[in-house]
N, C-alpha and C positions, 0 to 999 in steps of 0.2 A: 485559306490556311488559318490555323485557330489561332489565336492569341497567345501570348506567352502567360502566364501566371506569376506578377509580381511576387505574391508570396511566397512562392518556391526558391527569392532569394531571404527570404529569413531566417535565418540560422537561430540558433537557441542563443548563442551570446547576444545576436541583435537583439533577439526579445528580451532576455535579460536586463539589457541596457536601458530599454525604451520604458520597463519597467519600473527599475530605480530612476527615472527621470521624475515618477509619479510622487518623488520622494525628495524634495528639497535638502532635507538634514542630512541624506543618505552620505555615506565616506567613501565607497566603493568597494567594501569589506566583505559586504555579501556578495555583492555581485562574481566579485575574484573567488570566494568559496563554493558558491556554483559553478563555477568553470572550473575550477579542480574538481570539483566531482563530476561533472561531467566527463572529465579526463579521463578517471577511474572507472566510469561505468565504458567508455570507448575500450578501456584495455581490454575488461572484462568480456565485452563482445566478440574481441577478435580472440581473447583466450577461450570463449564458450565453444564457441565453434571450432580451437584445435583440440578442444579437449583430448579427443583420442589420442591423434599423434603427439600430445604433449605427454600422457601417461598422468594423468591427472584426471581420473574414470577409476571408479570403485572406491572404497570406502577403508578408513582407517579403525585402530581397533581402541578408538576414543570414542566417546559419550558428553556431550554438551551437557549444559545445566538443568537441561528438561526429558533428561535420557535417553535422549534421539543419538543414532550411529551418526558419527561424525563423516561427512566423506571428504575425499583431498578435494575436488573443487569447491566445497562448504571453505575450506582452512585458506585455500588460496585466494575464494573472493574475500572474504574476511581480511584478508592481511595488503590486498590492493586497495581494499577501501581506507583503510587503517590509518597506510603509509599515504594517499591522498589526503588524507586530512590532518594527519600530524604534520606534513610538509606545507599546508596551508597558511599557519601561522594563527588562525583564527578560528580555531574549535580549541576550547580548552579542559572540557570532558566530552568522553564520547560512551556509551554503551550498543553490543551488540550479542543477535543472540548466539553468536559463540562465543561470547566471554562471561563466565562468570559472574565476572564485576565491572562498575565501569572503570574507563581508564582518564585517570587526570592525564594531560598533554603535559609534556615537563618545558616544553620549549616553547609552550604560549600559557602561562597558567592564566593568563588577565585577559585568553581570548573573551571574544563578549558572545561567542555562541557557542552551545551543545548539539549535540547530531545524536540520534537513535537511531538503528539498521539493521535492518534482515541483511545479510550479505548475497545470499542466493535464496530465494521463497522456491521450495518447489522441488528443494533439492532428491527429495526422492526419487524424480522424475528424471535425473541425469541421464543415466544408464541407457534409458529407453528413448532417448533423441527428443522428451517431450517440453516443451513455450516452460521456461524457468525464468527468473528473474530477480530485484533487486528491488527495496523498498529502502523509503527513507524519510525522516523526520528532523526538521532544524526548529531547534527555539534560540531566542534569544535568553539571557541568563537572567535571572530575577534583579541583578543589580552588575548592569554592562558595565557600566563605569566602575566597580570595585578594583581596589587594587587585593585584594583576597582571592585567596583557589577559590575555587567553583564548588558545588559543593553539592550532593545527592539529591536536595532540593530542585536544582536548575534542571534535572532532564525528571523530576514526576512531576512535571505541570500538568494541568490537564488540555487537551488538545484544540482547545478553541485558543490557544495561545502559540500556535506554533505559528513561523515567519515563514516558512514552505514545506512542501512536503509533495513525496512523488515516487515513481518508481519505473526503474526498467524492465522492457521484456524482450529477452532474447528468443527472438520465434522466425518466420520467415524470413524479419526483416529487424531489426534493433528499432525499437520504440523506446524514446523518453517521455514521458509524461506528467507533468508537475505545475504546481500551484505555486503562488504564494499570497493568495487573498484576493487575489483578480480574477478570479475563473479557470478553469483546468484548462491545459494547452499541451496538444499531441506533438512530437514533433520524431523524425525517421532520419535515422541514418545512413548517408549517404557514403558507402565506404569508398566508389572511388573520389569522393572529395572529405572524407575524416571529418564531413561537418551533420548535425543534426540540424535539419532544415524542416520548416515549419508544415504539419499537416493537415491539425485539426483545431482552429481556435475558436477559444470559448465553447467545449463542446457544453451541449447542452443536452440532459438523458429527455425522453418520453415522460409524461405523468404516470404513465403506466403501460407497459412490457407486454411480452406473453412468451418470457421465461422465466424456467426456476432452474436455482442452481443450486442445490444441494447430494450430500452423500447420503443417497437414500437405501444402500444398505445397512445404514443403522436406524433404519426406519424402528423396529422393537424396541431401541435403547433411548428414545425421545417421551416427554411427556405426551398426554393424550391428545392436548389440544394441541401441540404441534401436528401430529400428525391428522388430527382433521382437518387442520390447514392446507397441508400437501392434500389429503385426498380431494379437498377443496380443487384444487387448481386442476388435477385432473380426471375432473367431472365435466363432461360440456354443459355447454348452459345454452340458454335459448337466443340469446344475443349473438351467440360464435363468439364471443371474448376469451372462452377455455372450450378446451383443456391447455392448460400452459403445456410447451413443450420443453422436459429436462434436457438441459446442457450443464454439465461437471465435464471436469477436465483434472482434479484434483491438485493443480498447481494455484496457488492462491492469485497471484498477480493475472493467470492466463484467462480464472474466470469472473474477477474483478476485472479485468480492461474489456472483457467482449459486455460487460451487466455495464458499464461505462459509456459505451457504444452503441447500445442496442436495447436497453433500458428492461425490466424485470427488476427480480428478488434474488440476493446472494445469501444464504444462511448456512451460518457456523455455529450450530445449535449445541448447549451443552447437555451433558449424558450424564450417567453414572460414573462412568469413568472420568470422566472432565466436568466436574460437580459446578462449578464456574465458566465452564467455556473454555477453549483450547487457545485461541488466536492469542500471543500478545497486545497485551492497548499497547504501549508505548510506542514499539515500533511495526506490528503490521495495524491493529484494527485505528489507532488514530491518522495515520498519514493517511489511509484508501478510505475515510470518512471523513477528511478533509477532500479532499479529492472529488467525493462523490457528490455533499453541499455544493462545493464550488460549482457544479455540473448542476445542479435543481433536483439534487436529488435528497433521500433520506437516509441517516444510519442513527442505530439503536443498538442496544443489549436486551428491547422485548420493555423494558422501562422507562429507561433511562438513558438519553443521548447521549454520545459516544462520547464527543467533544465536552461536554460538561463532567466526564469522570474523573478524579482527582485518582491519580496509581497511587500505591502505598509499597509499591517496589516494580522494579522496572525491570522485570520478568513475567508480572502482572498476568495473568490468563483474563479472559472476556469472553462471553457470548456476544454473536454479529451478525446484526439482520440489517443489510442496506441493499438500495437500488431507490426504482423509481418510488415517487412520495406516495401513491394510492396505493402501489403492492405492500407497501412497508406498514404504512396506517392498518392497513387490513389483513397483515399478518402478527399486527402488535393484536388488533380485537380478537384474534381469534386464540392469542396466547395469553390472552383477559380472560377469558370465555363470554368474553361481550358482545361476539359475531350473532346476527341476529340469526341465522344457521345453526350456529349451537343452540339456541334458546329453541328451534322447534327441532333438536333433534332429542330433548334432553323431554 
């Protein structure tokens, strides 16, 4: 008879805990802010999945700050996240991407943390039953101890300074998965015990994959050397290391957690149309590039590390090339045109 698997009693608060232990000075401020959000992503799971019979499917006849169709499960996650964290006692601004603006907390102005959020990634994908999900970013505030509001400063840090960061996916099965400077840790929902219990720790990605996950129906709308890149990958070589095989899924978190898992190339390459890049830094491209480091893996903008960028507003667009560190390396030379491939085809 097999053994039972200790780990299977680790819940996400036990991790949590054993975490802040690693922290002498800790208050147990975060800790308790993590398990409110964890609460709010539990609701969100069981409301994803009534969506229909909730009547809460199809789309409003609003427009978010980046001219995207608002839909009711967009408004509803949003306002469970919201209400989670105002009731917390310790976020004292929060910005997300359906608000506008961010929102100071009126009921904790001296919290000592901000929160950044996708409320649903993927929301296009409601309709059609397809892996949607939930991003998230916590920093602490430039000055915790102030008795001062908080102030548009504390959530454009740049991302090497966030205290966690993670996101859910509501797919088969509800996955949590989150950082906060120890390494990424999977953990699954067990709904007939309402607990997330531990799946994956320390995951740790490949050096290098053999996927690529991009929308390669804008393959015309890309620079050149992007796209020698991609033809790159699918050219076989004499090693059998390619042709990579493309997996897109066009939900962000769906093909960030399998590029997570499975190791490869995720790019969110900028166009004509998104002269910058599409993704938000704040709240989608810094949390799943914290995420992806923690894992051994690499994230860039094709220059410039993710985590090294300072926003200059927290709506911020970004180009985003992450996954395994040798796919990455050698999807930045070939967006140099320092690929020694380009040199003889040129």
């Amino acid at each position: 008879m097999p053994s039972f698997d200790s780990k299977k009693l680790t819940t996400i608060t036990h991790h949590i805990n054993e975490e802040e232990n690693l922290h002498p000075e800790a208050t147990g401020e975060f800790t308790n802010l993590l398990n409110d959000l964890q609460l709010a992503i539990r609701i969100l799971s069981r409301d994803v999945r009534r969506a229909g019979l909730n009547d809460i499917l199809g789309v409003t006849r609003n427009t978010n700050v980046h001219g995207e169709q608002v839909r009711k499960l967009d408004l509803y996650s949003n306002d469970v996240v919201k209400m989670a964290m105002i009731r917390s006692g310790y976020i004292s601004m929060m910005v997300s991407e359906e608000e506008n603006e961010p929102i100071i907390v009126e009921n904790a102005p001296n919290g000592k943390y901000v929160i950044a959020f996708d409320p649903l990634d993927g929301s296009s994908n409601i309709d059609i039953n397809v892996t949607i999900g939930t991003i998230f970013s916590i920093y602490k505030r430039l000055e915790p101890d102030s008795e001062n509001p908080p102030t548009i400063e504390d959530l454009l840090q740049p991302g090497y300074k966030q205290v966690a960061a993670g996101y859910a996916l509501y797919g088969s099965s509800t996955m949590l998965v989150y950082t906060t400077g120890h390494g990424a840790h999977a953990f699954t929902l067990d709904p007939t015990l309402g607990e997330f219990l531990l799946a994956k720790e320390n995951i740790k990605m490949p050096n290098r994959g053999n996927y690529y996950s991009i929308n390669e129906g804008n393959y015309y709308k890309w620079n050149e050397n992007l796209r020698q890149y991609i033809d790159h990958l699918k050219t076989p070589s004499k090693d059998n290391t390619r042709p990579y095989s493309l997996r897109y899924i066009g939900s962000g978190v769906a093909d960030i957690h399998r590029t997570l898992l499975k190791g490869g190339i995720f790019i969110y390459p900028k166009e004509k149309k998104f002269p910058n890049g599409k993704l938000r830094l704040v709240y989608e491209a810094n949390p799943l590039a914290m995420l992806i480091e923690q894992a051994g893996g690499r994230a860039t903008d094709g220059e410039v590390r993710i985590l090294d960028k300072k926003p200059l507003d927290v709506h911020e667009r970004t180009q985003i090339i992450l996954g395994s560190k040798e796919d990455v390396f050698e999807c930045e030379a070939f967006l140099k045109g320092e690929h020694p491939l380009q040199k003889m085809i040129l």
